[in-house]
C-alpha positions as a Python dict, from the first residue, in 0.01 Angstrom:
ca = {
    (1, 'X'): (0, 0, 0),
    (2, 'X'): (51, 277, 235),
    (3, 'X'): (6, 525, -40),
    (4, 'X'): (-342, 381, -86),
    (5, 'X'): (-362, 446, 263),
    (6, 'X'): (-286, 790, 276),
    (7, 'X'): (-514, 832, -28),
    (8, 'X'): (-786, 713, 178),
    (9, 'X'): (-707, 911, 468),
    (10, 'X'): (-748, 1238, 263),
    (11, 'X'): (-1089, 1147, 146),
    (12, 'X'): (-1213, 1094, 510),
    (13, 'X'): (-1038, 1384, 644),
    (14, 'X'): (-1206, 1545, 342),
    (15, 'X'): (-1599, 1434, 407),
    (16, 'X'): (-1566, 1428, 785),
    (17, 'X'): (-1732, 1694, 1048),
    (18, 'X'): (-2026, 1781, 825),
    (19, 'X'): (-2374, 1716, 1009),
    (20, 'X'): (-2634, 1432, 930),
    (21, 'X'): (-2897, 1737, 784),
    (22, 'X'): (-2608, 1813, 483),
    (23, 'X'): (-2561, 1416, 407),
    (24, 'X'): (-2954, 1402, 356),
    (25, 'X'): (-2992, 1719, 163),
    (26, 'X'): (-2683, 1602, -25),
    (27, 'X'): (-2854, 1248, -76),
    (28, 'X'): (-3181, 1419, -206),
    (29, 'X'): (-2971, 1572, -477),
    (30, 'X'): (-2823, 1307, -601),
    (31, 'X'): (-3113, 1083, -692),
    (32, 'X'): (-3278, 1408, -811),
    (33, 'X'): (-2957, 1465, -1032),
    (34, 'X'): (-2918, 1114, -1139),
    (35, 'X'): (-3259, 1152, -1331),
    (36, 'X'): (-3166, 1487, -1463),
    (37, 'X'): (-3082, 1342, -1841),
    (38, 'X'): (-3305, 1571, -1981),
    (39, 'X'): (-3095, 1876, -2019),
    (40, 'X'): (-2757, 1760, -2142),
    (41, 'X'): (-2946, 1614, -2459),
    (42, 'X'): (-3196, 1897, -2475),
    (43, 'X'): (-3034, 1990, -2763),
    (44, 'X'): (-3003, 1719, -2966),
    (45, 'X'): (-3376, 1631, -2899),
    (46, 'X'): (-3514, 1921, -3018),
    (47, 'X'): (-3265, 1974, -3331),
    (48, 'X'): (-3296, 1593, -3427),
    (49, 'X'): (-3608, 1408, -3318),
    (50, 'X'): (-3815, 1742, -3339),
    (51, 'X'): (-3640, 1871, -3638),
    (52, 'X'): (-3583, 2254, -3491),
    (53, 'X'): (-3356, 2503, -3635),
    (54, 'X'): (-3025, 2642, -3430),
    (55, 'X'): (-3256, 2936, -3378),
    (56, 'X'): (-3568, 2798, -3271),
    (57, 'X'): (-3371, 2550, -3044),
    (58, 'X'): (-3159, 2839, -2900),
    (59, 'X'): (-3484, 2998, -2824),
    (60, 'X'): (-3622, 2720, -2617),
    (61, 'X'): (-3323, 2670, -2435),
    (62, 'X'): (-3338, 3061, -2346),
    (63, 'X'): (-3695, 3035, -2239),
    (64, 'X'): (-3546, 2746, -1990),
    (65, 'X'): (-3301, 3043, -1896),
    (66, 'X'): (-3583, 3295, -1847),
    (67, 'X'): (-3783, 3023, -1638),
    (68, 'X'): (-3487, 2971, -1398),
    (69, 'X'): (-3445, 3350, -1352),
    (70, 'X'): (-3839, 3411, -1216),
    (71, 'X'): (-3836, 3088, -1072),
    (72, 'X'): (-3493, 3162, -829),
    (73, 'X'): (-3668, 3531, -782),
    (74, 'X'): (-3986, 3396, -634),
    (75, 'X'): (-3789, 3100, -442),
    (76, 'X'): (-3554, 3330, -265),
    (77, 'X'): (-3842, 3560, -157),
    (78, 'X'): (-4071, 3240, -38),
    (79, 'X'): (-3752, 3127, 129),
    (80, 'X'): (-3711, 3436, 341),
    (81, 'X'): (-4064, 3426, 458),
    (82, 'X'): (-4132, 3040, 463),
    (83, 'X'): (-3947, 2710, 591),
    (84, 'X'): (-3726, 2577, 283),
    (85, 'X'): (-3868, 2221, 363),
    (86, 'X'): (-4233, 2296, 198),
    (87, 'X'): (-4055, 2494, -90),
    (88, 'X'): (-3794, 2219, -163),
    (89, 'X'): (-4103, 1972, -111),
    (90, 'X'): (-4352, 2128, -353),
    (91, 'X'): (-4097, 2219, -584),
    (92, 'X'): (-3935, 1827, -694),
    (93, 'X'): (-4356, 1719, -690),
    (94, 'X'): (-4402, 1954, -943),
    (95, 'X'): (-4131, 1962, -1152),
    (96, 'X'): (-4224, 1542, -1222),
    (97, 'X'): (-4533, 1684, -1324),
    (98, 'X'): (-4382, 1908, -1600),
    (99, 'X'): (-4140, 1651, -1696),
    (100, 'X'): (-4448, 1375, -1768),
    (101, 'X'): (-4650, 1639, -1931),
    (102, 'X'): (-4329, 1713, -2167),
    (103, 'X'): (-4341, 1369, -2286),
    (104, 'X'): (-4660, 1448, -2475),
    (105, 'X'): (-4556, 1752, -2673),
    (106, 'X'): (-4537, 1811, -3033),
    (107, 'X'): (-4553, 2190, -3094),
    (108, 'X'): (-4264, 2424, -3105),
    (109, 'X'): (-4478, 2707, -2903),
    (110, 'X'): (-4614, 2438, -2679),
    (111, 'X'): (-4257, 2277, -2591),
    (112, 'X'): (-4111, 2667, -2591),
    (113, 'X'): (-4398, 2702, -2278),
    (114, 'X'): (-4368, 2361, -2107),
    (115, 'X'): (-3972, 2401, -2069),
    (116, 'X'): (-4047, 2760, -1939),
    (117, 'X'): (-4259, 2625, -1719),
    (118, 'X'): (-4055, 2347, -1566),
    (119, 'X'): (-3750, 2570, -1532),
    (120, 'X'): (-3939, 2814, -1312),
    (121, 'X'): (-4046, 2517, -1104),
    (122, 'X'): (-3735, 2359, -1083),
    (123, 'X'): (-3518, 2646, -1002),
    (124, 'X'): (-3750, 2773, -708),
    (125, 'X'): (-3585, 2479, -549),
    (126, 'X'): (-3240, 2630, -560),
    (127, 'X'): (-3224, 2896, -312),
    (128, 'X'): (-3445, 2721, -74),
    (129, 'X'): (-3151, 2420, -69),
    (130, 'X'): (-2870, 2660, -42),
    (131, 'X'): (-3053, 2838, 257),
    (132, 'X'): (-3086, 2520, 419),
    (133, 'X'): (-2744, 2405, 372),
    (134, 'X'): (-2599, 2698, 530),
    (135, 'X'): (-2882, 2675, 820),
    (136, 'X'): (-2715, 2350, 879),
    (137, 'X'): (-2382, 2395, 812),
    (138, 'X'): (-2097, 2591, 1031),
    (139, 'X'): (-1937, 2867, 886),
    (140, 'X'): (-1576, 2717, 955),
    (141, 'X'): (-1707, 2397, 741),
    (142, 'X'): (-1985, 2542, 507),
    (143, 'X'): (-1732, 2564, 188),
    (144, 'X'): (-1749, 2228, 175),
    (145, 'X'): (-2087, 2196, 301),
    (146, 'X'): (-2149, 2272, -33),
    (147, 'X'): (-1890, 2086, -223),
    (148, 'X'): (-2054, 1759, -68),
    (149, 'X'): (-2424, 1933, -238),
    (150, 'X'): (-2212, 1975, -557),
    (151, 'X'): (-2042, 1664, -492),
    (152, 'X'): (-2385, 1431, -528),
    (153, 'X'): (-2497, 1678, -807),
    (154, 'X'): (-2188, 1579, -985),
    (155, 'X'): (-2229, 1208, -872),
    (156, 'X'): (-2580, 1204, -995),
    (157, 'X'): (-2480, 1373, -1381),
    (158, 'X'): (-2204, 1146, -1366),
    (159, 'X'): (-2465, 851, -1377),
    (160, 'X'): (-2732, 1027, -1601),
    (161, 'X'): (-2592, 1168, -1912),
    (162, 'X'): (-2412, 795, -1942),
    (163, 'X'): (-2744, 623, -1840),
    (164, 'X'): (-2949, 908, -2057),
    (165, 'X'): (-2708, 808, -2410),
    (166, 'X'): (-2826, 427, -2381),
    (167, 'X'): (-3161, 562, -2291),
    (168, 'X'): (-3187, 826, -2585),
    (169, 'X'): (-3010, 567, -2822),
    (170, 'X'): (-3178, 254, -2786),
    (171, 'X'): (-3593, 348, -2601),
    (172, 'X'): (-3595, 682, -2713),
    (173, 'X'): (-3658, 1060, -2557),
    (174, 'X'): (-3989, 961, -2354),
    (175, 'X'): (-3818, 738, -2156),
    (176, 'X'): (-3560, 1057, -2049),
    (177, 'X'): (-3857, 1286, -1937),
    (178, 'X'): (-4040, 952, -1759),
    (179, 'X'): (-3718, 888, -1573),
    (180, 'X'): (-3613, 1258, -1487),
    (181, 'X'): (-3950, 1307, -1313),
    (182, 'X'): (-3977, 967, -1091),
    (183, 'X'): (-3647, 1033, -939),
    (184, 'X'): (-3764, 1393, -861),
    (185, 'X'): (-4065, 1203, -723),
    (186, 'X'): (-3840, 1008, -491),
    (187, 'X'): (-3597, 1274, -397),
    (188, 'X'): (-3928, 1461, -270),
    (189, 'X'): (-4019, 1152, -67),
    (190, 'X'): (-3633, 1088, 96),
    (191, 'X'): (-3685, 1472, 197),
    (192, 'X'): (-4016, 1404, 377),
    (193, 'X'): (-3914, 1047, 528),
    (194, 'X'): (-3560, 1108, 670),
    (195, 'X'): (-3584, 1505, 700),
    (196, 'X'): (-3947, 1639, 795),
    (197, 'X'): (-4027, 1985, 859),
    (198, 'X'): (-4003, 2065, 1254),
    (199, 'X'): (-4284, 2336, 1391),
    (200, 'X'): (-3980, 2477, 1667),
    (201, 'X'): (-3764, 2513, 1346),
    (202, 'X'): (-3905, 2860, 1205),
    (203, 'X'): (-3901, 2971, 1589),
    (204, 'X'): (-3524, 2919, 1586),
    (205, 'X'): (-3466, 3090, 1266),
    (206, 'X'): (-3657, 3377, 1371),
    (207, 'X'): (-3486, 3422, 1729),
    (208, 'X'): (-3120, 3395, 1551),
    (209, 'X'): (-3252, 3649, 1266),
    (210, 'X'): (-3337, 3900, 1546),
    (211, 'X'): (-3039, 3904, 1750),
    (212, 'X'): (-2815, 3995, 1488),
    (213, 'X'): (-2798, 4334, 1251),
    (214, 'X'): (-3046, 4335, 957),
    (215, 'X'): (-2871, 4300, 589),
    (216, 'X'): (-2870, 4551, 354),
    (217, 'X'): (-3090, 4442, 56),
    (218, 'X'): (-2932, 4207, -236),
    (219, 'X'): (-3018, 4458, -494),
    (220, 'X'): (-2856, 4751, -323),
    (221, 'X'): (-2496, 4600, -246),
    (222, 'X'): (-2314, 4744, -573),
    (223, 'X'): (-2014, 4538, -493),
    (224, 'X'): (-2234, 4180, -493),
    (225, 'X'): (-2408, 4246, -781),
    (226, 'X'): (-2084, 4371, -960),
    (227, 'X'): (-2022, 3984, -830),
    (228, 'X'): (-2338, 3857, -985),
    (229, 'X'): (-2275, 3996, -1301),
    (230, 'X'): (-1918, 3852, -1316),
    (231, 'X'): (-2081, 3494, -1230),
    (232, 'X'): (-2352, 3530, -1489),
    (233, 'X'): (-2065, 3582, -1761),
    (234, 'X'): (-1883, 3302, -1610),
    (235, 'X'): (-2222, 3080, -1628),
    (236, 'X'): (-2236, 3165, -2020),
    (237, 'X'): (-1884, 3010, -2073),
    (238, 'X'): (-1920, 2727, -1865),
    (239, 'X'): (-2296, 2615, -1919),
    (240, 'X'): (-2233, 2593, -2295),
    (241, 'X'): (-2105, 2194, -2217),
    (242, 'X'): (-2485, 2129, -2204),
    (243, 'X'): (-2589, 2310, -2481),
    (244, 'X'): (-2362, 2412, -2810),
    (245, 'X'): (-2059, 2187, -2667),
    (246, 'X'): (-2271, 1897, -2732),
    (247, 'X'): (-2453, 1971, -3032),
    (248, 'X'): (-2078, 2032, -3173),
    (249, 'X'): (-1954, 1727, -3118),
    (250, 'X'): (-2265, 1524, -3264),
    (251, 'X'): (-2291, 1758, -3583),
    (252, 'X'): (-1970, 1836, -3671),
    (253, 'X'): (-1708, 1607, -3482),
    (254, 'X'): (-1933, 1299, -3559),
    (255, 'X'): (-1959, 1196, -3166),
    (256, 'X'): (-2289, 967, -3150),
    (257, 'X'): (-2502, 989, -2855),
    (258, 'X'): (-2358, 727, -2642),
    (259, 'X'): (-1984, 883, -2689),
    (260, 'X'): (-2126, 1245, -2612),
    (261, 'X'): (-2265, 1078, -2287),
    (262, 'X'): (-1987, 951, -2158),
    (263, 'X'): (-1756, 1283, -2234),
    (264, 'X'): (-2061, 1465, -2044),
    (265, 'X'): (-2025, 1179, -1770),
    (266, 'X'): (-1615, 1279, -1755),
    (267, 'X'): (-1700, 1599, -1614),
    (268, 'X'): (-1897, 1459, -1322),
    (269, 'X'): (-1646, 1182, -1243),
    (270, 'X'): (-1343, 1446, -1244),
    (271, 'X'): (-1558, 1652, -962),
    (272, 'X'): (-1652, 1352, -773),
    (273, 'X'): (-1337, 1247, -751),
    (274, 'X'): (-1146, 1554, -699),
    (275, 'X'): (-1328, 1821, -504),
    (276, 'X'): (-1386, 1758, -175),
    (277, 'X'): (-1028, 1713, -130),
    (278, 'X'): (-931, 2022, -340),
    (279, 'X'): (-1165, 2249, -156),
    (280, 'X'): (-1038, 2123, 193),
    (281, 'X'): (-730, 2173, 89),
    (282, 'X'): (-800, 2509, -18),
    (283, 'X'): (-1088, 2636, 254),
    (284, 'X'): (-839, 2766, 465),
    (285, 'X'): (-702, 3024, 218),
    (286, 'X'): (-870, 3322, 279),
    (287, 'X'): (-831, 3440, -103),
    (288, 'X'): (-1178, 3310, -267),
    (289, 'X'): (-1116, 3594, -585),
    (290, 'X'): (-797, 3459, -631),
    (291, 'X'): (-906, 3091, -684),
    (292, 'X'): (-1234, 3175, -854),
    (293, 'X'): (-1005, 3383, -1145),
    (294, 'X'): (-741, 3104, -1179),
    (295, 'X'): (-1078, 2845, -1180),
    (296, 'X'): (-1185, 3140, -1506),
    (297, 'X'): (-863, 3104, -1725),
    (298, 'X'): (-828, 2742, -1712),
    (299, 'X'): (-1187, 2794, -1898),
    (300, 'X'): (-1031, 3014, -2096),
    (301, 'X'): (-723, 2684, -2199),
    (302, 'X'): (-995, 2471, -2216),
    (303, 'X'): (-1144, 2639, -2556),
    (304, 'X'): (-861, 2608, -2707),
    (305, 'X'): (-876, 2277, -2740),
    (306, 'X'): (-1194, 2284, -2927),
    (307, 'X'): (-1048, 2489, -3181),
    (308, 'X'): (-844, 2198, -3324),
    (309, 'X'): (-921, 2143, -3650),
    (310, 'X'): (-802, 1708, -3594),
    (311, 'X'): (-1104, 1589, -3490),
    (312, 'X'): (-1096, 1292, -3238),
    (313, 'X'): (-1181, 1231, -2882),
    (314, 'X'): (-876, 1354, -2712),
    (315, 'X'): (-927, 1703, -2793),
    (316, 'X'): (-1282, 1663, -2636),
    (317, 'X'): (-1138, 1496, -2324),
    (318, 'X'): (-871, 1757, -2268),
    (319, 'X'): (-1162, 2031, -2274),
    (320, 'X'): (-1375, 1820, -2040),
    (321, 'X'): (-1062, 1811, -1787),
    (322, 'X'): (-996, 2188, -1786),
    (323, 'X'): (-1332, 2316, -1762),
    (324, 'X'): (-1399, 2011, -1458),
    (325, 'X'): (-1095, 2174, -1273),
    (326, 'X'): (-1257, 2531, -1362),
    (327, 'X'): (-1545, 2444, -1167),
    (328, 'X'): (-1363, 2267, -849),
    (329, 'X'): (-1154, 2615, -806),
    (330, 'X'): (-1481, 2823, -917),
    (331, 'X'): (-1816, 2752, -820),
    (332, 'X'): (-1749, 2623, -450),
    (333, 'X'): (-1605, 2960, -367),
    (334, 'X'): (-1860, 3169, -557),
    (335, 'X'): (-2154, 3048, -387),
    (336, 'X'): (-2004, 3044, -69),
    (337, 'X'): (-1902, 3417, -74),
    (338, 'X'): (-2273, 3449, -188),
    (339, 'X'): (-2407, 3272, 86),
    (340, 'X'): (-2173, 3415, 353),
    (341, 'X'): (-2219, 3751, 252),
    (342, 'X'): (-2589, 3807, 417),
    (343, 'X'): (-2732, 3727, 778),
    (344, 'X'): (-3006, 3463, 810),
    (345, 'X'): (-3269, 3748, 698),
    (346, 'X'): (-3153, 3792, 378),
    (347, 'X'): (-3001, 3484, 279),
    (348, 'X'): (-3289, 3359, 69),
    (349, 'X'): (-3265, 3719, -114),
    (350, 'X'): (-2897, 3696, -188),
    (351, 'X'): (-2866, 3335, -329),
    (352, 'X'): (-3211, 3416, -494),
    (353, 'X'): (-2991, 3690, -690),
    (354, 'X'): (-2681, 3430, -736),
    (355, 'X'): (-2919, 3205, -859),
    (356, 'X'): (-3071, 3436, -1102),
    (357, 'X'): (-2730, 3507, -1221),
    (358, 'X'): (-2727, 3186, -1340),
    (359, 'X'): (-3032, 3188, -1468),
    (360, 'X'): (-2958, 3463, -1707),
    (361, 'X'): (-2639, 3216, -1795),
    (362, 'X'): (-2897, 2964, -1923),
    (363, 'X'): (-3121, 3256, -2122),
    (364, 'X'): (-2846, 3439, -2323),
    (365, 'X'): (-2589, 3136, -2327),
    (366, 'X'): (-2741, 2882, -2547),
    (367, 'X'): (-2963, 3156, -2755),
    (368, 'X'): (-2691, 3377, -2820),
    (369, 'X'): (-2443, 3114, -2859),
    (370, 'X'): (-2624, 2877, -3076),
    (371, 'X'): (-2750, 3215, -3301),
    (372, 'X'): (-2370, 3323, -3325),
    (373, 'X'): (-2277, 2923, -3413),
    (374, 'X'): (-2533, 2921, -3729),
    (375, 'X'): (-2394, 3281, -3835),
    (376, 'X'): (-2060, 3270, -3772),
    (377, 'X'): (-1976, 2883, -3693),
    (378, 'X'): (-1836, 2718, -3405),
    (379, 'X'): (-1458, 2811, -3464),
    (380, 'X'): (-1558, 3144, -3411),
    (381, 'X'): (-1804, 3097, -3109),
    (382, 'X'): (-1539, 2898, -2915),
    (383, 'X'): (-1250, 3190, -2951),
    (384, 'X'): (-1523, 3447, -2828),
    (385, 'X'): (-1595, 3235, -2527),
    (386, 'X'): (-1206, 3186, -2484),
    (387, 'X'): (-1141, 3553, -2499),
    (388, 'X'): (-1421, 3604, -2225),
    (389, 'X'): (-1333, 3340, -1974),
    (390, 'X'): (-988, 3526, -2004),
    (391, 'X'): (-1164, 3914, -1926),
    (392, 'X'): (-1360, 3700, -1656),
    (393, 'X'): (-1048, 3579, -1475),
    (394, 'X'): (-896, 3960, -1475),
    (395, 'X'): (-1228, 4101, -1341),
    (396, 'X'): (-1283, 3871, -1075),
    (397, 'X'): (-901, 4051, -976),
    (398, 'X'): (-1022, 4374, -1008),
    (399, 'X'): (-1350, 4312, -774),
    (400, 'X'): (-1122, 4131, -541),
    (401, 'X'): (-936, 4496, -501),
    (402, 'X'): (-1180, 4645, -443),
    (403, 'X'): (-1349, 4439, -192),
    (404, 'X'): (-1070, 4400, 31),
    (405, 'X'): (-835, 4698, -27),
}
């Protein structure tokens, strides 16, 4: 029992100090992410229901790649010149609209245009929430700040790709769009009910902006884009579990979509369950490079796994596990170097550009990867990405040298 107890204990010591503003922001997330069934099964739609090649899919996909990219651009400049509320605000309204105006389409060049669309909308959202997490955050605390954001993201796939298999399986893929967009509906609400804009709050900003040193721009700091560029190679490897990871399980492993759900769901439940406590465990070790490369080579294990030629779900799980505890030792320490980097004045700027770095994850990830799958085949696509996940881990090293040298 007192083992339980202890457990327990490290949980609370583990989601205590952070302020009310962080639980609501995290809150928002989660019923945002809950709904977010679309994308994990993006893939599967559009090869199975609407009968689209590799190619053609890959291409859509990309376009939701090239859609994040502009759309983080233009959020982190509005967020460095407007209040993150109205941006966060405008952003979930319109991205229900996108989703409910999906439902309706039947042409490739129309779909390849809506997804575009809602990606850019969507993703404007993204630097506007991590500038107002760190506004609210401290920086002794603002690691995990963001592991509790990541933390109800995680909580909220963990409940939609399981929800979203049933959904697909037994109502069909209009139900997955309806669904997405409501709860975007209602996360927009929560944000306006419990966490309204306040007129003194841009006056506060603006006072704290000008008593400290202006930032050198985003696009001028060779060693953060350097950064950026490592990220966006880390974002190919890891983003492929919504895209080819999925679409090789159904098509060649045999997986229906209620078992490809629930592997999807594993990876949320492992980060739920696990990362707060890792990352307070670990926020005191002043060595982010170091835990972001070892977070790249267990990627890099991961892969292997999905070069087994026995097909069952073990070797699915095991790949699920590594690439969870990737992102626990990864991402929280990436985008908190990212956000930490900047003062207040360019904040919006610099996660605009780690967002973007994403972005360009989602654009030549599934289109390059699902192109190289139909050429070369899957065996072949999963050793490439193990290879890189392992050149990732060394040159997250070799930046870390030459940052702090």
């Amino acid at each position: 029992m007192k083992y339980i107890y202890k457990l327990l204990d490290i949980y609370k010591d583990a989601f205590s100090g952070l302020s009310r503003e962080i639980w609501l922001l995290s809150l928002t997330m989660f019923i945002n992410r809950a709904g977010a069934m679309v994308i994990p099964f993006m893939s599967i739609y559009l090869t199975t229901t609407r009968g689209f090649s590799l190619t053609r899919t890959g291409w859509i996909m990309g376009a939701f790649g090239i859609g994040s990219i502009i759309g983080a651009f233009i959020g982190g400049m509005l967020a460095d010149r407007f209040n993150h509320y109205y941006i966060q605000v405008t952003s979930l309204f319109t991205t229900a609209a996108a989703l409910f105006i999906l439902i309706y389409m039947q042409d490739y060049y129309s779909i390849l245009v809506n997804v575009f669309c809602f990606a850019l909308i969507s993703d404007a959202l993204r630097p506007a929430n991590s500038v107002a997490i760190a506004h609210y955050s401290k920086p002794e605390n603002r690691t995990r700040s963001f592991s509790l954001m990541r933390f109800a993201i995680n909580l909220g796939f963990t409940v939609g790709p399981a929800i979203g298999g049933f959904v697909y399986g037994f109502w069909g893929y209009k139900w997955l769009f309806a669904i997405d967009a409501v709860t975007n509906i209602m996360a927009a609400i929560l944000l306006m009910i419990f966490l309204p804009f306040k007129k003194n709050d841009q006056k506060i900003i603006k006072e704290a902006e000008n008593r400290l040193p202006k930032s050198p721009s985003a696009y001028k700091d060779l060693p953060y884009i350097g950064f950026i560029i490592l990220v966006a190679l880390y974002g190919i490897c890891f983003f492929q579990i919504l895209s080819s990871v999925p679409l090789f399980l159904k098509s060649i492993w045999g997986y229906s979509e209620n078992t490809v759900g629930l592997i999807l769901a594993l990876n949320g439940a492992i980060v739920v369950l696990f990362e707060m406590p890792l990352v307070k465990r670990l926020e005191t070790i002043q060595k982010p490079m170091i835990l972001i490369a070892f977070g790249c080579l267990l990627m890099s294990i991961g892969y292997i796994f999905l070069l087994n030629w026995w097909v069952a779900i073990l070797p699915a799980v095991l790949f699920y596990i590594l690439v969870s505890f990737s992102e626990m030792f990864a991402m929280p320490f990436m985008i908190n170097f990212a956000v930490s980097r900047p003062n207040e004045d360019r904040r919006g700027q610099y996660m605009a550009l780690y967002s973007m770095g994403f972005g360009l994850a989602h654009v030549s990830g599934p289109l390059g990867s699902l192109w190289f799958a139909e050429h070369f085949g899957y065996t072949m696509l999963f050793a490439l990405l193990m290879s890189l996940s392992a050149v990732i881990s060394l040159l997250f090293l070799v930046l870390r040298s030459k940052l702090y040298n």
